[in-house]
C-alpha positions as CSV (number, residue, x, y, z in Angstrom):
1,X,-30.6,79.3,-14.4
2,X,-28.7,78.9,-17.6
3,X,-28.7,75.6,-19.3
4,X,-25.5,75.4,-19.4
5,X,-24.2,76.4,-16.0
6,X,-26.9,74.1,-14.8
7,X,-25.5,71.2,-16.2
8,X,-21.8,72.0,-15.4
9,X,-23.1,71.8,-11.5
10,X,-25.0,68.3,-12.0
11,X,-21.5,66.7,-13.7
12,X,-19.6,68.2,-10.9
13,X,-21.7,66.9,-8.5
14,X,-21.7,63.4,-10.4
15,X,-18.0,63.5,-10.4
16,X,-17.5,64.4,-7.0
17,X,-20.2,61.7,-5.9
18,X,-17.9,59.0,-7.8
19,X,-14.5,60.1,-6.8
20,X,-16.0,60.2,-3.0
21,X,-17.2,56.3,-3.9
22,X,-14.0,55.8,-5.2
23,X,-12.3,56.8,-2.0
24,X,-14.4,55.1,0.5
25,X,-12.2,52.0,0.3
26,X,-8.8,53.4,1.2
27,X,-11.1,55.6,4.4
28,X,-12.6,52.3,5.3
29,X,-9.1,50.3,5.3
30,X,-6.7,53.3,6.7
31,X,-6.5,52.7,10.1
32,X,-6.6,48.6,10.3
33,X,-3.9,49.0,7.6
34,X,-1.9,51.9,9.2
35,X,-1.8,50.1,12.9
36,X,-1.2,46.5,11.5
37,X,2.2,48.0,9.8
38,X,2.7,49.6,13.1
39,X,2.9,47.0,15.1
40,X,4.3,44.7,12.7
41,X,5.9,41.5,13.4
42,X,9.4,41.6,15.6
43,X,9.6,38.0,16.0
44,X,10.0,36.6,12.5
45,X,13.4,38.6,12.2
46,X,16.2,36.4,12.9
47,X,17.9,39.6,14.7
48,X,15.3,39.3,17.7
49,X,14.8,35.7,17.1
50,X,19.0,35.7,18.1
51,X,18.3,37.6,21.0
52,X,15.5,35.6,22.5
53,X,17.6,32.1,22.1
54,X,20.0,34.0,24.4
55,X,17.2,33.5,27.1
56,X,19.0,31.9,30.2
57,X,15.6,30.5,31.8
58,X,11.7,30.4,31.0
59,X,11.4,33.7,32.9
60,X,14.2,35.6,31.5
61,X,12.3,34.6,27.9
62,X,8.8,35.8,29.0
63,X,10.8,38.9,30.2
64,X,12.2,39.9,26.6
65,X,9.0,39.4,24.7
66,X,7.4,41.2,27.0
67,X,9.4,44.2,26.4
68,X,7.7,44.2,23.1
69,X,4.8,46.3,22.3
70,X,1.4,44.9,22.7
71,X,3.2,41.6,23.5
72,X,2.3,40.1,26.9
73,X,2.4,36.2,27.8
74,X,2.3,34.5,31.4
75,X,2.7,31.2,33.1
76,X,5.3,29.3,34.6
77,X,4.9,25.5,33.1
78,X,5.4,25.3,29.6
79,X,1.2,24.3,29.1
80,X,0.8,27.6,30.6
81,X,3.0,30.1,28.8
82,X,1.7,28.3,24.9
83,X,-2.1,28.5,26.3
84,X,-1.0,31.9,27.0
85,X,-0.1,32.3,23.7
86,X,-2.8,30.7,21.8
87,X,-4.7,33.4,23.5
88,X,-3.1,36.1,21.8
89,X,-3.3,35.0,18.3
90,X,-6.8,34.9,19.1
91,X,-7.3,38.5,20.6
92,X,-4.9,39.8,18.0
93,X,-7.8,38.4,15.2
94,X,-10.0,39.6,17.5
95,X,-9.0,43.4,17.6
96,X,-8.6,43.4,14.1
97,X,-11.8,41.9,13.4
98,X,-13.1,45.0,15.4
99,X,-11.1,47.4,13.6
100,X,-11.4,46.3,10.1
101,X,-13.8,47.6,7.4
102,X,-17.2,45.8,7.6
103,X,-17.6,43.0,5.3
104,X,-14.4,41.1,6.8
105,X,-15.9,39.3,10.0
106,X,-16.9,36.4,8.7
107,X,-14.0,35.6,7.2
108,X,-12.0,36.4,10.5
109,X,-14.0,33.8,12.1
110,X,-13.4,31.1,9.8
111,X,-9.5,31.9,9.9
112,X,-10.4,31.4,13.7
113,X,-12.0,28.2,12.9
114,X,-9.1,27.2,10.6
115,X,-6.5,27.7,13.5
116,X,-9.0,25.7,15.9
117,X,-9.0,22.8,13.3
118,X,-6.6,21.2,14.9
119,X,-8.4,21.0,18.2
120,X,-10.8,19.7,16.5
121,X,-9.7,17.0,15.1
122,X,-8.0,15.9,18.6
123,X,-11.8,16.3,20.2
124,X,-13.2,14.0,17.5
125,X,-10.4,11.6,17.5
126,X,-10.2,10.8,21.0
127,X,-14.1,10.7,21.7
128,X,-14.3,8.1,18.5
129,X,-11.7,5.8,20.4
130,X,-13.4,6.4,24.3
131,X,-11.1,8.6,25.2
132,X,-12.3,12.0,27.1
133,X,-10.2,15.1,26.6
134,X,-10.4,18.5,28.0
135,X,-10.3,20.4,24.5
136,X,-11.3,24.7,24.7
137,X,-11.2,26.1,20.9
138,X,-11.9,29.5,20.6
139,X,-14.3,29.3,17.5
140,X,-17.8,29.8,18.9
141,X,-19.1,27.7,16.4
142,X,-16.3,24.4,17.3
143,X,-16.7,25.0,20.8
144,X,-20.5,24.7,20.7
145,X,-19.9,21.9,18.5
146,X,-17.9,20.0,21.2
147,X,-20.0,20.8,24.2
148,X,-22.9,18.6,22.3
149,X,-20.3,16.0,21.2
150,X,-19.2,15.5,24.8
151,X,-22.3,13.4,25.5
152,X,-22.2,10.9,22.1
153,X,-21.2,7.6,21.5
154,X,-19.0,6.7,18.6
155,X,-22.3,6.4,15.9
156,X,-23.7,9.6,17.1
157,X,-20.7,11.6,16.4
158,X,-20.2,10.4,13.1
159,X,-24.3,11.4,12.4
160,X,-23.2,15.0,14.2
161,X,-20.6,15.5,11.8
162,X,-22.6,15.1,8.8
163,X,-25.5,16.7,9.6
164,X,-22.6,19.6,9.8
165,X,-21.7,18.9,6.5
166,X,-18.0,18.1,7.5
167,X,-18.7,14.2,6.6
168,X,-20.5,13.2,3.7
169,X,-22.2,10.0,5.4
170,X,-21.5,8.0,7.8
171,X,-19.6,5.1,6.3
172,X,-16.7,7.4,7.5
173,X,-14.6,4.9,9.5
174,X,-13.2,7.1,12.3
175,X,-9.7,6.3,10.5
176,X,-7.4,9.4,12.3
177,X,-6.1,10.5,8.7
178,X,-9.7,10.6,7.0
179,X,-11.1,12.4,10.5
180,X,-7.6,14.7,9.7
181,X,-8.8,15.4,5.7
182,X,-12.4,16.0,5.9
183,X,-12.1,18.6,8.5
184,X,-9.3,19.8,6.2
185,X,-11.4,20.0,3.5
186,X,-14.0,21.8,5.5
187,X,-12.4,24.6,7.1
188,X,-10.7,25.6,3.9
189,X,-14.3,25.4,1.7
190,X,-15.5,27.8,4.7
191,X,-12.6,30.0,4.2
192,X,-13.0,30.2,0.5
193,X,-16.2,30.5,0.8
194,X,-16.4,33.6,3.2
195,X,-17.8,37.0,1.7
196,X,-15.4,39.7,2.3
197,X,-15.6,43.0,0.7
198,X,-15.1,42.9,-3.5
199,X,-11.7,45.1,-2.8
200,X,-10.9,42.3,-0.7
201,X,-11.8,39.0,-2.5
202,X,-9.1,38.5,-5.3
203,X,-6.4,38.1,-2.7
204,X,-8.8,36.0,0.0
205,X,-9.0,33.4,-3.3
206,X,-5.4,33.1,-3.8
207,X,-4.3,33.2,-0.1
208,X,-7.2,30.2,0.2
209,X,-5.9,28.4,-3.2
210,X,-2.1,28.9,-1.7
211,X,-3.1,27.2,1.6
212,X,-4.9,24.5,-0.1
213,X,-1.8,23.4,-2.8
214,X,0.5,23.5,0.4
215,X,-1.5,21.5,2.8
216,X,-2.1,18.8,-0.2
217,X,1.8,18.7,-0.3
218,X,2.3,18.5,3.2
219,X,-0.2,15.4,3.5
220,X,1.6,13.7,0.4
221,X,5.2,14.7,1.9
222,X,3.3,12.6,5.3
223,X,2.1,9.6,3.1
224,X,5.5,9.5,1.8
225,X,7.4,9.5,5.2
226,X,5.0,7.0,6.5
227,X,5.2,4.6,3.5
228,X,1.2,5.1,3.1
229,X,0.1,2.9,-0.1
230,X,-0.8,5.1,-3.6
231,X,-4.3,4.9,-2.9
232,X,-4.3,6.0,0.5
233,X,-2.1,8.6,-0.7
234,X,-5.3,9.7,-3.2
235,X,-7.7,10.5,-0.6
236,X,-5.6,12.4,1.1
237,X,-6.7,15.3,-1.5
238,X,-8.1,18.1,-0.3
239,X,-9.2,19.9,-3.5
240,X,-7.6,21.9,-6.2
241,X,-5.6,25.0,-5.0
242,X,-3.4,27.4,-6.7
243,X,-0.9,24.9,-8.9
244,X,-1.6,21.4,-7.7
245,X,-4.2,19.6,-9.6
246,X,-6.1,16.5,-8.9
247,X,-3.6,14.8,-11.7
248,X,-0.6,16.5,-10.2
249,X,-1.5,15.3,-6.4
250,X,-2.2,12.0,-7.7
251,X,1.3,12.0,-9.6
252,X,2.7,12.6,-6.8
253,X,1.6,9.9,-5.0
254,X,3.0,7.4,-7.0
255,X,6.5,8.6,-6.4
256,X,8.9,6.0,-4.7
257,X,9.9,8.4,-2.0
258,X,10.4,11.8,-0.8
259,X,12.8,13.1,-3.2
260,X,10.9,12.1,-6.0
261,X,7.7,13.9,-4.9
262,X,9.6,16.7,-4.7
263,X,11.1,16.3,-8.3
264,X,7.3,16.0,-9.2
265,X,6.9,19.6,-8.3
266,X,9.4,21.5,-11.2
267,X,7.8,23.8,-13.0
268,X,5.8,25.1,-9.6
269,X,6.6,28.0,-7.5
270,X,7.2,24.9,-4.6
271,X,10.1,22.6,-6.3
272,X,12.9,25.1,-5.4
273,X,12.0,25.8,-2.0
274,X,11.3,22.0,-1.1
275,X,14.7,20.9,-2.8
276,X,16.4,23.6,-0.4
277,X,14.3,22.4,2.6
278,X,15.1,18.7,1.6
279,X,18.6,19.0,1.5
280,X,18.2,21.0,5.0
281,X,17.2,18.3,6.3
282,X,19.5,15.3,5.1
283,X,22.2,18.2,6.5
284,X,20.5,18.7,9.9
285,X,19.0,15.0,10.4
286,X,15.2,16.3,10.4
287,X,12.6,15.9,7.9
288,X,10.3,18.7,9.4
289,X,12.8,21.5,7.8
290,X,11.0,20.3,4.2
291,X,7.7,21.6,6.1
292,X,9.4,24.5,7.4
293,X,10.3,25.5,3.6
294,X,6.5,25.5,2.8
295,X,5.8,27.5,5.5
296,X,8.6,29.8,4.1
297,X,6.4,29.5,0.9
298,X,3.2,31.1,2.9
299,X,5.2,34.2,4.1
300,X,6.4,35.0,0.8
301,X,3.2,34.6,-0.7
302,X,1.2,36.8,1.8
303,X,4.1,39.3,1.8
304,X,3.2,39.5,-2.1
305,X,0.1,39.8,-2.1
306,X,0.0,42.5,0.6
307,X,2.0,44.8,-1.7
308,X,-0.6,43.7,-4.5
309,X,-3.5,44.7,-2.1
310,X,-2.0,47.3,-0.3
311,X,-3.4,49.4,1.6
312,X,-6.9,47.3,1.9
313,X,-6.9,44.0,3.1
314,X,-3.8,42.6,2.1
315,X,-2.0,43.9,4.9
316,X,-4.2,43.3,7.3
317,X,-4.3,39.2,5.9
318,X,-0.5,39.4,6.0
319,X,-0.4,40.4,9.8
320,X,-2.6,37.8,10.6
321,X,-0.5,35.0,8.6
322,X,2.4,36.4,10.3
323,X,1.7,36.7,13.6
324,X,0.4,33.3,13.6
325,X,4.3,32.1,12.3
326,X,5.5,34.5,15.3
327,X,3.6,32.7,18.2
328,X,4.6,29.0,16.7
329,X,8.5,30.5,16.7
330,X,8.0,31.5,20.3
331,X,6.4,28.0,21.5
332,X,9.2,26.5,19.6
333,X,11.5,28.9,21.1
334,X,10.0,28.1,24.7
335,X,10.1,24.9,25.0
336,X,13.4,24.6,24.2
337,X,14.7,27.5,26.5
338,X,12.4,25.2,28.8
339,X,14.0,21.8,27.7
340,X,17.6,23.4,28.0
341,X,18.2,22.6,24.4
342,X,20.9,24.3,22.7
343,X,20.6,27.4,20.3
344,X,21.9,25.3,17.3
345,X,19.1,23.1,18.4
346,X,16.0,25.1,18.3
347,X,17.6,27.4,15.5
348,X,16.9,25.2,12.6
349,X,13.3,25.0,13.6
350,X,12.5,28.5,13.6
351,X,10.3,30.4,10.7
352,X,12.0,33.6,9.2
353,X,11.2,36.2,6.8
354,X,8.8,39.1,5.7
């Protein structure tokens, strides 16, 4: 064989080996991606978010979500019909833990983990003060976790919880706000932490960072509210995220009050939002529409960095994110159809967008 045509064949076949390599990505993440978008995420419009405060009764409401695809919730008591959907956030990260490239599980579980956190905290709360609670996460790893705390005292748990590596030591004094932080701290530093796909990692970093800088405001917005002294206020931090330093937490907790803090944040993507949810609330006579606004934040940033990580695993973390914010509008929702609140009650409360 000539020389020449010889090496013509082995560049082709070089070339077609890396465009192939090139390509596997997008294969892998078609389908996930493709389905996620799909199905999207009805009830974070305000359109169908209109129509389900027109619900005349709890079964009336159950009936109209129903009628949406893959959407299907049950029970008649309140309890019931949130369990109900708690169960479906779960299966939805379930199925697309399933469907997703290889590479991505462990950081499905630890978003699992992260929306068990507060479950656990509750568990480790009430055993530390006697109290028995009937707590189910869906994390494997939290609800093994709790079956072995169920038989500890007080001391035991503490050592339990650092030989997790969630407490340091055990000088930990079962304060609820400390409990609160270091399990904070933990679930995020697993999140970060999880090994995804290198396709997938720049946007699981900032997602993680963006999490991190809003929590830290949230507990700071908390201190505030509950008139918590500056250095309380300090170890409330739960590490640096995206645009809140250590100096810029600690700044803030030396503001005299609320709108102050706030003012603290110009020059961050957070101050405008927060001013609008502040004034929300002076207008509406309820401080959690300055939480609300954070949450707002969350969707915007996901949305973002879906388009920037589009079509791998940016849209499959914003479908996650978002259907999380659609089962906490429909408990929100729910109760109040259940309560008989009015429309221009529950309305306020609701999470729009994307």
């Amino acid at each position: 064989m000539d020389i020449i045509v010889y090496l013509a064949i082995v560049f082709s076949a070089i070339a077609v080996a890396v465009m192939v390599q090139r390509s596997l990505p997008y294969v892998k993440f078609a389908y996930p991606t493709a389905k996620a978008e799909a199905v999207g995420n009805p009830f974070l419009s305000e359109k169908v978010l209109n129509q389900l405060l027109e619900s005349r009764n709890i079964t009336s409401f159950k009936n109209a979500v129903n009628s949406y695809k893959d959407f299907f919730i049950e029970g008649e008591r309140i309890e019931e019909i949130h369990t109900s959907l708690d169960e479906y956030m779960i299966q939805s990260v379930e199925s697309l833990k399933k469907e997703s490239p290889k590479g991505l599980e462990e950081f499905y579980d630890r978003f699992t983990e992260f929306l068990d956190s507060q479950s656990l905290k509750s568990f480790v709360k009430s055993k530390i003060i006697g109290v028995d609670i009937d707590i189910r996460p869906f994390s494997k790893t939290f609800a093994r976790w709790i079956d072995q705390m169920k038989k500890l005292e007080k001391k035991e748990i503490l050592e339990f919880l650092v030989e997790k590596e969630i407490l340091a030591d055990t000088s930990v004094s079962g304060d609820p706000l400390e409990i609160d932080v270091q399990i904070d701290r933990y679930v995020l530093k697993r999140m970060h932490e999880s090994k995804v796909p290198k396709v997938a990692e720049s946007t699981k970093k900032e997602f993680v960072e963006i999490l991190t800088d809003i929590i830290n405001i949230r507990n700071v917005l908390m201190a505030k509210i509950n008139n918590l002294d500056v250095e309380k206020c300090k170890k409330l931090f739960l590490g640096e995220g995206r645009e809140i330093p250590r100096w810029k937490f600690d700044e803030m907790c030396t503001s005299k009050d609320v709108e102050d803090m706030i003012s603290r944040l110009q020059g961050t993507t957070y101050y405008e939002p927060l001013r609008q949810g502040y004034e929300d609330s002076k207008k509406y006579g309820n401080m959690e529409l300055i939480e609300i606004s954070l949450d707002k934040v969350l969707l915007g940033t996901v949305k973002d960095l879906s388009n920037k990580n589009f079509p791998f695993f940016g849209p499959l973390l914003k479908f996650i994110v978002f259907r999380y914010y659609e089962i906490r509008n429909l408990k929100v929702i729910s109760k109040g159809v259940y309560e008989h609140l009015s429309k221009d009650r529950i309305k306020p409360l609701l999470v729009t967008g994307g």
